[in-house]
N, C-alpha and C positions, 0 to 999 in steps of 0.2 A: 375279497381283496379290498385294503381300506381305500378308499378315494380320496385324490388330493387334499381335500378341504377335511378330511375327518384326520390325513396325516398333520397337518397344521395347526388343526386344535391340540393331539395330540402331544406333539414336538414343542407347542405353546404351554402345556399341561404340565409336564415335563419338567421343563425350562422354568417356569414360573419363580423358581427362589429355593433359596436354602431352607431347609426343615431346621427349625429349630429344635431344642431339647425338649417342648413338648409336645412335638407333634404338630405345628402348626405350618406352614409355610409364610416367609416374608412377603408381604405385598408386594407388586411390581412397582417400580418407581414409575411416577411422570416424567416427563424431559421435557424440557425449555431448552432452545437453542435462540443466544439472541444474538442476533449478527447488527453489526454497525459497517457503515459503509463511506471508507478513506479516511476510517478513523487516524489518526496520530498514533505512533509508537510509545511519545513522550506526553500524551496531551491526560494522562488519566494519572490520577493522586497514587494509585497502588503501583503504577510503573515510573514513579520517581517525580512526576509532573510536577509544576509547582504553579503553573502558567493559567489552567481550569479548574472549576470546581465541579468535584463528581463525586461528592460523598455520600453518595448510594451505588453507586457503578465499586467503587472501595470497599464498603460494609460489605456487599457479594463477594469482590475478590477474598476479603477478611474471611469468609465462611468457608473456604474452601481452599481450591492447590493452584498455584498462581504458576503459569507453564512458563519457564524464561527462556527458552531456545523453542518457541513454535512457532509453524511457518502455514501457509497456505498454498495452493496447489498452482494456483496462478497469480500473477500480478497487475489482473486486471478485473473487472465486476463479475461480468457472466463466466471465466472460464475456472474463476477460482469457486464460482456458486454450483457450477455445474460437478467439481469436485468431492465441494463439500455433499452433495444432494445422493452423488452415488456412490461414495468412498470410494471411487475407482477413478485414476488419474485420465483429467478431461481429455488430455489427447490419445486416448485408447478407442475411442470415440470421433475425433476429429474437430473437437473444438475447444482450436485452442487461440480461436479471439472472442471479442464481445459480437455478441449474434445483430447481424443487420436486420433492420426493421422488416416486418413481411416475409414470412419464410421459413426465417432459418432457427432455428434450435435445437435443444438437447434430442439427441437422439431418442425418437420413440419408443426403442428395446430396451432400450438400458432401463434397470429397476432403480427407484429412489429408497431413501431412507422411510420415508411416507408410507411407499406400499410397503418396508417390511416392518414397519409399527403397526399398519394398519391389519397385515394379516395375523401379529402376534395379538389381536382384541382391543386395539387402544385407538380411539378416536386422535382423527388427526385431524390440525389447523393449522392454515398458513395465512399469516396476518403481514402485509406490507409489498417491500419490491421482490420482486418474481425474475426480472431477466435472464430467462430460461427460453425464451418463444414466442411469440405473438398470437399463435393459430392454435384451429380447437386440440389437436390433436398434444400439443404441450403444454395445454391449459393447466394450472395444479391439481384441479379436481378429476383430471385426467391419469394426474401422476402422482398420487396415491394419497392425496389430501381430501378429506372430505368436506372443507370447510374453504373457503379465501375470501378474504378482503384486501385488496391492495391493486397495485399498477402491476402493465404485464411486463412493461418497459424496464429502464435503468433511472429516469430522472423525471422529474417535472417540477411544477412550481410547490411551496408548501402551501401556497392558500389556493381556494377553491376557484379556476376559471369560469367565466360565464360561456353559458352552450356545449358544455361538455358531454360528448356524444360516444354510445356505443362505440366499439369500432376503433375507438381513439385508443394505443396500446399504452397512453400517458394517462386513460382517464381511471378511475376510481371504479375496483368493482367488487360485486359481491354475489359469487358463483357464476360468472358468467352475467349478469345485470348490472346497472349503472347503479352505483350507492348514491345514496343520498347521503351529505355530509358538508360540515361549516368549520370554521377555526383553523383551526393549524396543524397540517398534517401530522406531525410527530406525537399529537396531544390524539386527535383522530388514533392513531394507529395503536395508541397504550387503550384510548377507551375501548376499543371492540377487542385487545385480548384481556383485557380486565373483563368485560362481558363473556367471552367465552370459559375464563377461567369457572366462575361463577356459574357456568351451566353444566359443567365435569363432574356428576356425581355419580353415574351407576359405574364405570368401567375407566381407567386410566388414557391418559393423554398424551398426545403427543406435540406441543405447538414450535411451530418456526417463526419465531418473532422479527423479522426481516426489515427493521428501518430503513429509510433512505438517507438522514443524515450522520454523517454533516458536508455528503456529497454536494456539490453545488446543484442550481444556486444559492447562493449564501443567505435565504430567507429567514429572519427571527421573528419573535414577536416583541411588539413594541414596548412592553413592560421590561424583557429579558435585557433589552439594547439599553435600553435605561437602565436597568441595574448594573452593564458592564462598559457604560460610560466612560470613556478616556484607554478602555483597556487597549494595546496595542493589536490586537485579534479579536476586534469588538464582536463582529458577528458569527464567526467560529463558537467565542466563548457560551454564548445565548444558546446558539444551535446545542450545542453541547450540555448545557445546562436543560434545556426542555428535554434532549435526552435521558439525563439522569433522573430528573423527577419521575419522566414516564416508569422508568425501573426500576426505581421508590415504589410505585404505586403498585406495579405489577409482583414484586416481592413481599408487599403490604398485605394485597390480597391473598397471595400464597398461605400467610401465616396466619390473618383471621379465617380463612377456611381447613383450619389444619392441616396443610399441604406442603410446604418449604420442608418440614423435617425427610420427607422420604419424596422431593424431587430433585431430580438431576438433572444442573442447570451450565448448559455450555455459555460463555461471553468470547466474542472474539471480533475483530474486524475483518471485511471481504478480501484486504489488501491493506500495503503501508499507505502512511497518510501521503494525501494530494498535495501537488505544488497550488493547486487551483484555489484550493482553499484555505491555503497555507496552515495545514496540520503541520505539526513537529515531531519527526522521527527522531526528533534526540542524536543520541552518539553513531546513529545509524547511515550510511551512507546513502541515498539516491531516496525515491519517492514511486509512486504508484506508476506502474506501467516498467520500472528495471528489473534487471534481475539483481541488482546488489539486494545486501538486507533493507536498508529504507521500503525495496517493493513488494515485500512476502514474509520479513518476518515481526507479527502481531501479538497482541496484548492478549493472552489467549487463559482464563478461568475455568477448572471443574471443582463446577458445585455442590456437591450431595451431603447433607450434614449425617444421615443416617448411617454413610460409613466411611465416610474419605473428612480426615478430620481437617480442622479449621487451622488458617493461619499458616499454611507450608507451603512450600514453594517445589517444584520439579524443575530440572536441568536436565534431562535427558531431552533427543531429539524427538519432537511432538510435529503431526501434519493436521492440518484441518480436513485432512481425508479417516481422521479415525475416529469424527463425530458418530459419523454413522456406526462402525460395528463395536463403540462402545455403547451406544445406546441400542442396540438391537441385544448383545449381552448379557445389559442391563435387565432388559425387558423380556429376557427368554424369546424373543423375536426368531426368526428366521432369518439367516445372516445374508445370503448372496443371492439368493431369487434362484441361481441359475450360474450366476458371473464370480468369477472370486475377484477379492478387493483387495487393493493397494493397502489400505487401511488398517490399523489394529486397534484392538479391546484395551484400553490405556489403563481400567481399572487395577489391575494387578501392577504394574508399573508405580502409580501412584499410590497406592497400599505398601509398597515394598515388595510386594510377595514375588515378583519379577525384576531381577538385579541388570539385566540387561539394557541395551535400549530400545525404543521400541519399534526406532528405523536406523539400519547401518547408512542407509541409501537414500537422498533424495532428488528428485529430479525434476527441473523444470524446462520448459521448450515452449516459444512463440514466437513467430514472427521470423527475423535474423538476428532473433540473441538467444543463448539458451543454459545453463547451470545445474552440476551438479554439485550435491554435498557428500563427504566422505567423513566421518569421524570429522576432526575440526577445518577440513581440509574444505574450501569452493573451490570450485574452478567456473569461470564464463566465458562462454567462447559469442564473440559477438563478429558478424560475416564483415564489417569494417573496420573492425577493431583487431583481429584473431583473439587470442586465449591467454587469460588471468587469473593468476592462483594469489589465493587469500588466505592466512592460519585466520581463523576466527576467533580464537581461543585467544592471541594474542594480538587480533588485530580487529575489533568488532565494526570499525568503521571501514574496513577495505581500502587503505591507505597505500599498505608495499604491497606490491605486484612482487612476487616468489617466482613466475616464470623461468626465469634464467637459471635463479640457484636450487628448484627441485626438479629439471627436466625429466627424471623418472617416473616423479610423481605425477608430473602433468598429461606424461603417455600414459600412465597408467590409470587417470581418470577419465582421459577420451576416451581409451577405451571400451571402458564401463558404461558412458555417457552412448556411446553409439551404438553398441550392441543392444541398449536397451529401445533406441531411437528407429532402428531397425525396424520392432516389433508394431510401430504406430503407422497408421493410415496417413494418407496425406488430410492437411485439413481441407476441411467443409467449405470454409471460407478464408476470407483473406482480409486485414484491414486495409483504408484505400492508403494508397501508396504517401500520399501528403505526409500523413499520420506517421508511417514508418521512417521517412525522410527527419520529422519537427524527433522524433524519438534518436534516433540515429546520434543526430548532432548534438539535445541536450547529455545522450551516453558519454560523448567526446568531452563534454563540456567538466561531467562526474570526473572522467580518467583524470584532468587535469591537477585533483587531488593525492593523488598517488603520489608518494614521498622516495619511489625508487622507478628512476627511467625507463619508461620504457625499452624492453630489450627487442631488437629489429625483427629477431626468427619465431618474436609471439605469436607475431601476425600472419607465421606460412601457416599453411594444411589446415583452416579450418575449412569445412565440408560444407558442401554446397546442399542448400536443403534440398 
């Protein structure tokens, strides 16, 4: 009887690529996944910007299919990370806030995208923020990365503190050790996956290029503030600019090691941009932490020149939960470990070969707010607010509230919304109440945009979590 491990080479074996016409099989691709964190909607040249310059974060989106309706699975750091990481919607799991220091994080069962590259033959790296856990048992190299350089945490300074100690979930590390390292973190984070890209020669790769900025705080480097002197968003703009160069460089190296033509490169942000850092959601309504578009839907890139051509764009409905089983796919990987995923294989969508979309249904839940999507239909039901229907098709900033004039529709999306709400654990943890409170009233503060009155019966029957 075969054993695990010889069915996995097998099913990897297998899976490996299409036979060409002489007999040969395609290589596997590499995957790059580069996640930016409280990026802007509006702040990048290829999604209309005009405010930053990112003309290497552009040239990427140019090579590839530029997602205009994608979203992410949460609208906050950890819970949309913990999404993307298992194609499987974080609150199936139980977390569905940003994990408290000491403790708590991604649940130890659930499989990553990591382990299932790593068991399709492909060395895997994770370079940057991690907030996924603090402890050994969530460490990345735990969870299915063989390689890490980065913080375990969500934030720290860009420049290097003095006394920076083991232990510290802010400090700099490298597999479990304290790195040694100088400059500027975002420059830091592009040299060691420039270094590891550079050491990938027997077998394909998997890397998570996981930046911190241009999450606060607003650190740049003093040459970047000088060149965007006087700009109205001086330190955003720098932050942003040390980002692109980095993706300059790391696309740079892709092509002098001949690698760009047959890798497949995900770009997206963790969430909409922060009010914190004053990112620009553009036409978008609300910001990092709502559930309007401003919180979840992102600037979202697939890159593979070898078969998804350049310069197109997709409008079908896209999750940041189908990283994963398009690059497992991709890769002849093994898809679910065990668990099936929310997630799907986008390649054929963006090929055309699949006319469909590639989610009827999306759903998101935190806190006392929570949204679904239906064909162009939202609805958010928020426990101080009740429940608000959006056409987004004709209304992309969430302006009229529809409550009143599609009550059918509204019943018939709570319904949808609850039976699927049903299936989920209670969460893990809770954010502290302050948080939920400063959240609550800036919500109130978004409705007052809304161009049709509120209707009074919006606000009965939302459900008590």
């Amino acid at each position: 009887m075969m054993s695990k491990k010889g069915f996995l080479l097998a099913l990897f074996a297998c899976s490996f690529g299409a036979v060409s016409s002489v007999g040969a099989a395609e290589p596997a691709p590499n995957i790059l996944v580069i996640l930016l964190d409280d990026a802007g909607y509006n702040d990048f040249g290829f999604m209309g910007g005009t405010s930053m310059k990112t003309p290497n974060i552009d040239r990427l989106a140019a090579s590839g299919m530029v997602c205009t309706d994608a979203h992410t699975s949460g609208t906050t750091c950890s819970p949309s990370r913990a999404g993307i990481m298992t194609g499987r919607y974080q609150q199936r799991f139980g977390h569905h806030e940003n994990t408290p220091p000491h403790g708590k994080g991604m649940d130890p069962s659930e499989k990553t995208m990591g382990d299932a590259l790593k068991a399709g033959g492909y060395k895997t790296m994770y370079v940057g923020k991690w907030h996924l856990g603090d402890m050994k048992k969530h460490y990345p190299t735990n969870r299915g990365w063989d390689e890490f350089v980065g913080l375990r945490e969500g934030s720290r300074s860009y420049f290097p503190r003095k006394n920076e100690k083991l232990g510290d979930p802010r400090a700099i590390e490298h597999n479990g050790k304290l790195a040694k390292w100088d400059g500027y973190l975002t420059d830091y984070f592009t040299d060691v996956a420039v270094d590891y890209l550079k050491q990938a020669k027997d077998k394909p790769f998997c890397m998570f290029l996981s930046y911190t900025a241009p999450h606060t705080p607003m650190h740049a480097k003093k040459e970047h503030l000088k060149m965007f002197e006087g700009h109205p968003r001086q330190k955003l703009a720098a932050m942003l600019w040390s980002v692109d160069e980095g993706i300059g460089r790391v696309l740079q190296t892709l092509e002098e090691l001949n690698l760009r033509e047959n890798t497949l490169v995900f770009f997206l942000s963790d969430n909409g941009g922060s009010s914190a850092s004053r990112s620009d959601n553009g036409p978008l309504k609300g910001y990092k932490g709502t559930k309007f578009e401003g919180g979840q839907r992102v600037p979202f890139v697939v890159s593979w020149p070898a078969k998804i051509p350049e310069g197109g764009t997709y409008q079908g409905l896209v999750s940041a939960l189908d990283i994963y089983p398009t690059s497992a796919r991709a890769a002849g990987a093994p898809l679910d470990l065990g668990k099936a995923l929310d997630g799907v294989n986008l390649i054929p969508f963006l090929l055309g070969e699949n006319m469909g979309e590639p989610h009827e249904v999306l759903y998101w839940s935190r806190s006392i707010e929570d949204a679904i999507r239906v064909g162009d239909y939202k609805l958010i039901g928020h426990e101080h607010h009740g429940w608000r229907l959006y056409n987004l098709k004709e209304d992309i900033g969430e302006t009229k509230n529809l409550t009143a004039l599609y009550p059918e529709k509204v019943q018939e999306m709570q319904e949808l919304y609850l039976a699927w709400e049903k299936q989920l654990p209670n969460a893990k943890w809770s954010s502290p109440s302050k948080w939920v409170k400063l959240k609550s009233k800036m919500y109130g503060e978004l409705l007052k945009r809304d161009a049709v009155p509120e209707d009074p019966s919006a606000t009965r029957g939302y459900h008590e979590k």
